[in-house]
C-alpha positions as CSV (number, residue, x, y, z in Angstrom):
1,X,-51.5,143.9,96.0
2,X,-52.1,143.0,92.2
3,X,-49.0,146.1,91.8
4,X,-47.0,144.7,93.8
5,X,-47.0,141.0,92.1
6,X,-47.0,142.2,88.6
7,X,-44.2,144.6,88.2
8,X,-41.6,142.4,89.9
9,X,-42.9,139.5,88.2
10,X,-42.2,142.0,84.5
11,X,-39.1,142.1,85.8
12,X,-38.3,138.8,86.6
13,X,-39.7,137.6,83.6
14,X,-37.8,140.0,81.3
15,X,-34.6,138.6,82.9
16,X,-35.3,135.4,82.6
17,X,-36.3,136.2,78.6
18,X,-32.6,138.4,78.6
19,X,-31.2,134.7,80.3
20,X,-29.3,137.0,82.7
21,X,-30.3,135.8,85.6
22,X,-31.0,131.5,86.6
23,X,-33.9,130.3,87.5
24,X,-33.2,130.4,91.1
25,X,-31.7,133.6,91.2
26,X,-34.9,135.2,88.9
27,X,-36.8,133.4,91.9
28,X,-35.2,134.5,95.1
29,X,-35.2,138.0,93.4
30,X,-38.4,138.1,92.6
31,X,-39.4,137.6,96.0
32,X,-37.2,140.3,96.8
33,X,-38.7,142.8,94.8
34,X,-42.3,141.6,95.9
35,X,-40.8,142.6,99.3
36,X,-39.3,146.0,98.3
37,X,-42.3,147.2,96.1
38,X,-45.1,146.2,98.8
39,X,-43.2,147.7,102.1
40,X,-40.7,149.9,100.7
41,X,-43.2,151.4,98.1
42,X,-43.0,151.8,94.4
43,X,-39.9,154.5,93.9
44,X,-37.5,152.1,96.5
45,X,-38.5,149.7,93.6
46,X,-37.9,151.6,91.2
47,X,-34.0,152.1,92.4
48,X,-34.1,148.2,92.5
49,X,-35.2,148.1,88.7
50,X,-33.1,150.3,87.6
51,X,-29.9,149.3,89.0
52,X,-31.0,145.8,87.1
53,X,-31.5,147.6,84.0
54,X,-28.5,149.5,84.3
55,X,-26.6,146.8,84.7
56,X,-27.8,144.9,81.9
57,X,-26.6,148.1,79.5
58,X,-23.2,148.6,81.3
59,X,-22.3,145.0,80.6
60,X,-23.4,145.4,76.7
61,X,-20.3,147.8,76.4
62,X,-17.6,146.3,78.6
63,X,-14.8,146.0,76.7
64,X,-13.4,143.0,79.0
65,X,-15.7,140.3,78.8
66,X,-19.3,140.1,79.8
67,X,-20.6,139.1,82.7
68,X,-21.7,135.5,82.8
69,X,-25.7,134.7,83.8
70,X,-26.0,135.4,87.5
71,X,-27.0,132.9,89.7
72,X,-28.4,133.2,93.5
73,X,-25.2,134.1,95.0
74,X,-24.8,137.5,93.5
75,X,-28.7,137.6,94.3
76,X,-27.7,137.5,97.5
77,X,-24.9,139.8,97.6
78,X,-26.0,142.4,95.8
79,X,-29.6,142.6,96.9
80,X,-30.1,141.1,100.1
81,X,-28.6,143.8,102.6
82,X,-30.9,146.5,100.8
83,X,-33.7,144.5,101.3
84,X,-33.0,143.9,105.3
85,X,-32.6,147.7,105.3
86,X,-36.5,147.8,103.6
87,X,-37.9,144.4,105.9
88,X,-36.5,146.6,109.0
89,X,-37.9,150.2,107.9
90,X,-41.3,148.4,107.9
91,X,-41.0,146.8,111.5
92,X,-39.9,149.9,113.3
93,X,-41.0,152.8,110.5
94,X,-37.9,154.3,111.0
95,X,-36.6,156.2,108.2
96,X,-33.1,156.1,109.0
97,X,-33.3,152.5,107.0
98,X,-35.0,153.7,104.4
99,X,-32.5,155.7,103.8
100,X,-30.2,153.3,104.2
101,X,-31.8,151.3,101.2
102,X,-30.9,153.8,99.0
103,X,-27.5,154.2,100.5
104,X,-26.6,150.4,99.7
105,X,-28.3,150.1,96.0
106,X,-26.1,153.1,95.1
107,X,-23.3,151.2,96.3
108,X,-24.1,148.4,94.1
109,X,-25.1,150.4,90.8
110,X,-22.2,152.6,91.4
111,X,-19.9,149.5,91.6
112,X,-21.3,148.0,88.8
113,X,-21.0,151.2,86.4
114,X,-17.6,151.9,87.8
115,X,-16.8,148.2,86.7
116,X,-18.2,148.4,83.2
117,X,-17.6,152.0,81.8
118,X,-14.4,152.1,83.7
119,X,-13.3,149.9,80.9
120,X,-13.8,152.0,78.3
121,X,-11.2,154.4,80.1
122,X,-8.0,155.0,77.1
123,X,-5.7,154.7,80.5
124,X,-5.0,151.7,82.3
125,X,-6.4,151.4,85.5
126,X,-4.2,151.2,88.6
127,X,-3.5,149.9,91.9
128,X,-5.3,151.8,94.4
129,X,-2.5,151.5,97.3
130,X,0.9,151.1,95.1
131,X,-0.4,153.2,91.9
132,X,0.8,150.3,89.8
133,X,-0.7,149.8,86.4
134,X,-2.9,147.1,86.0
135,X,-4.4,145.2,83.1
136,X,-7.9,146.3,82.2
137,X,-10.8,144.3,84.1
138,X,-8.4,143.2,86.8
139,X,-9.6,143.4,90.0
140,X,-9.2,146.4,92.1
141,X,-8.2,149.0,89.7
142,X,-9.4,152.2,89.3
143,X,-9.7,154.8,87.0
144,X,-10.5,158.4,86.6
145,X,-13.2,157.3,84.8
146,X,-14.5,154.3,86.2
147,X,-14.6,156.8,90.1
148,X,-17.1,159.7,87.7
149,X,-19.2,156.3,86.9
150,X,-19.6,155.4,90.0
151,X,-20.2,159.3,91.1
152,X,-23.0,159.3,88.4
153,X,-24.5,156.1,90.0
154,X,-24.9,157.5,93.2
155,X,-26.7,160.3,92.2
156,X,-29.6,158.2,90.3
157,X,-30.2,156.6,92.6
158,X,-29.9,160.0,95.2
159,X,-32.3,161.5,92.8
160,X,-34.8,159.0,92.5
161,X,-34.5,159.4,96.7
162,X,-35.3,163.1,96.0
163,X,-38.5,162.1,94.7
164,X,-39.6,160.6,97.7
165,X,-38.0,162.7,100.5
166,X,-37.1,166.2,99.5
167,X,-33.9,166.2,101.4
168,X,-30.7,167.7,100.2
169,X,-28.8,166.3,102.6
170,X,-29.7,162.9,102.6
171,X,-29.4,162.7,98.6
172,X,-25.6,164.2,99.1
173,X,-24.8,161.2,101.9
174,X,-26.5,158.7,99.1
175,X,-24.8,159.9,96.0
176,X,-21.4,159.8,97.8
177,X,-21.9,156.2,99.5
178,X,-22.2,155.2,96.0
179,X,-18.8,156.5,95.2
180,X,-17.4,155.2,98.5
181,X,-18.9,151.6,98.3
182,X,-17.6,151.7,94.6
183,X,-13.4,152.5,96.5
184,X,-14.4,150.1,98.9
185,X,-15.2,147.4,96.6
186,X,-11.5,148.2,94.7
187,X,-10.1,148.0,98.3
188,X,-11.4,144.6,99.2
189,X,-10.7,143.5,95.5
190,X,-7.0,144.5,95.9
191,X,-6.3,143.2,99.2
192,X,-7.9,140.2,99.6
193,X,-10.5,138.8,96.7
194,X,-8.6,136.1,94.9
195,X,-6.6,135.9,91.9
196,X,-5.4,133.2,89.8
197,X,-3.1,132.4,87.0
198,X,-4.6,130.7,84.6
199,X,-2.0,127.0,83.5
200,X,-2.4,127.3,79.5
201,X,-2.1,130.7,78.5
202,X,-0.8,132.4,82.0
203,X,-3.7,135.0,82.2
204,X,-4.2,136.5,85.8
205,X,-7.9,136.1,86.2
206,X,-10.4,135.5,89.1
207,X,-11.8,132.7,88.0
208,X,-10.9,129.5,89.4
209,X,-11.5,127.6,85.7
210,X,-10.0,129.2,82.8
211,X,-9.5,127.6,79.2
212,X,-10.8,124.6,80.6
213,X,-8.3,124.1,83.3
214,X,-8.1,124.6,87.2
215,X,-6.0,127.7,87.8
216,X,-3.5,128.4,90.2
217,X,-3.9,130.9,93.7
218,X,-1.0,133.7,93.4
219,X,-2.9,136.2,95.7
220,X,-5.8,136.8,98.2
221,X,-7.7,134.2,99.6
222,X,-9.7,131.9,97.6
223,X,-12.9,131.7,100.0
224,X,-13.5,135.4,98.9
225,X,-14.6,136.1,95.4
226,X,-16.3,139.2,93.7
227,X,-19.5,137.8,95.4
228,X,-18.2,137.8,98.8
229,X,-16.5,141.1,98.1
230,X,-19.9,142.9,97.2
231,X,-21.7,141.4,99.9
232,X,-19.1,142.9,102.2
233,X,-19.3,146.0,100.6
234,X,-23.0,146.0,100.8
235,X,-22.7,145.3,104.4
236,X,-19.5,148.3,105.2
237,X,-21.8,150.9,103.4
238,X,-25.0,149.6,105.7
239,X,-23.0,150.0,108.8
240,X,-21.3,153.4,107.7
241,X,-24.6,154.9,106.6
242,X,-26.2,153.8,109.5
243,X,-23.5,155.9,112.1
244,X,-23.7,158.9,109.4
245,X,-27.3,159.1,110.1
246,X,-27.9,158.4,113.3
């Protein structure tokens, strides 16, 4: 048990020392990973770590701006389905949900490389539906290179899945629900996350606040913001993975 306190307490610690994460969110996390590392066992952590870590060196060379220190809500959405999928393979021991675990953190590491090295893409990305060019960092383009990202994230996280279960074709449905949360994600971003218009310098953004001001709706609906939209994806990917494998 002394394991299984210490290394997501490292963790937590470290991002609390990177001030990535708030206080609350280090805290519900950290409670998370306790949960992971002592029933999913130490490689199902070790997808949870690195997906943190991952993300904090994706963010470092984002070419839109960085991501601001996350709170508990995008603790929530991009951790807690995973971690249902862990709490349930230990009630029932059936492997279907561990498998499912993997499944959704590759959807989240996938979406979060996709996001980040997408940017350094020389083309613009573009709608996903109309094929329209979009600016770079708006929500729900794609690019070329932002789809082999989120490819490449799936299959970490497949791989470290390989080290547990030596099954080919489980680490092929893994590695490709990466890349299909990661379209997913672009699909809920383009048709429904909100977008604003920012009043003083007429930016389209998704933040509600921008140079100080209130900004202005012009699209989607403004209960459902990237949070919501990863927590949705986390949730489509559960469900899909779960009628793929049983």
């Amino acid at each position: 048990m002394y394991l299984e306190v210490l290394l997501p307490s490292i963790l937590a610690l470290y991002a609390l020392y990177k001030k990535k994460i708030t206080l609350s969110g280090v805290i519900f996390a950290w409670v998370l990973g306790i949960i992971i590392l002592t029933w999913g066992g130490y490689l199902a952590f070790t997808a949870l770590a690195l997906v943190f870590l991952l993300t904090i060196f994706t963010d470092k060379i984002k070419k839109t701006k960085k991501d601001k220190t996350r709170d508990i809500k995008q603790m929530i959405s991009n951790v807690l389905t995973a971690s249902i999928c862990i709490v349930i393979y230990y009630l029932t021991e059936n492997n279907i949900f561990y498998i499912m675990y993997y499944a959704v953190i590759a959807s989240s590491l996938s979406d979060t490389m996709a996001s980040s090295i997408g940017t350094l893409s020389k083309k613009r990305p573009i709608n996903i539906f109309t094929q329209k060019k979009l600016k770079t960092g708006e929500p729900g383009g794609v690019t070329l290179l932002g789809l082999l990202a989120s490819l490449l994230g799936g299959i970490i996280i497949g791989l470290i899945y390989l080290f547990s279960q030596l099954n080919i074709s489980n680490f092929i449905l893994i590695s490709l629900m990466g890349l299909v949360g990661s379209l997913f994600d672009s699909i809920l971003g383009t048709l429904f996350e909100g977008k604003y218009i920012c009043q003083a310098c007429g930016i389209k953004t998704e933040d509600k606040l921008h140079c100080n001001l209130p900004t202005n709706l012009i699209e989607g609906y403004a209960s459902i913001d990237n949070n919501m939209v990863n927590l949705l994806n986390n949730i489509f990917i559960f469900i899909l993975s779960y009628i793929l494998l049983y």
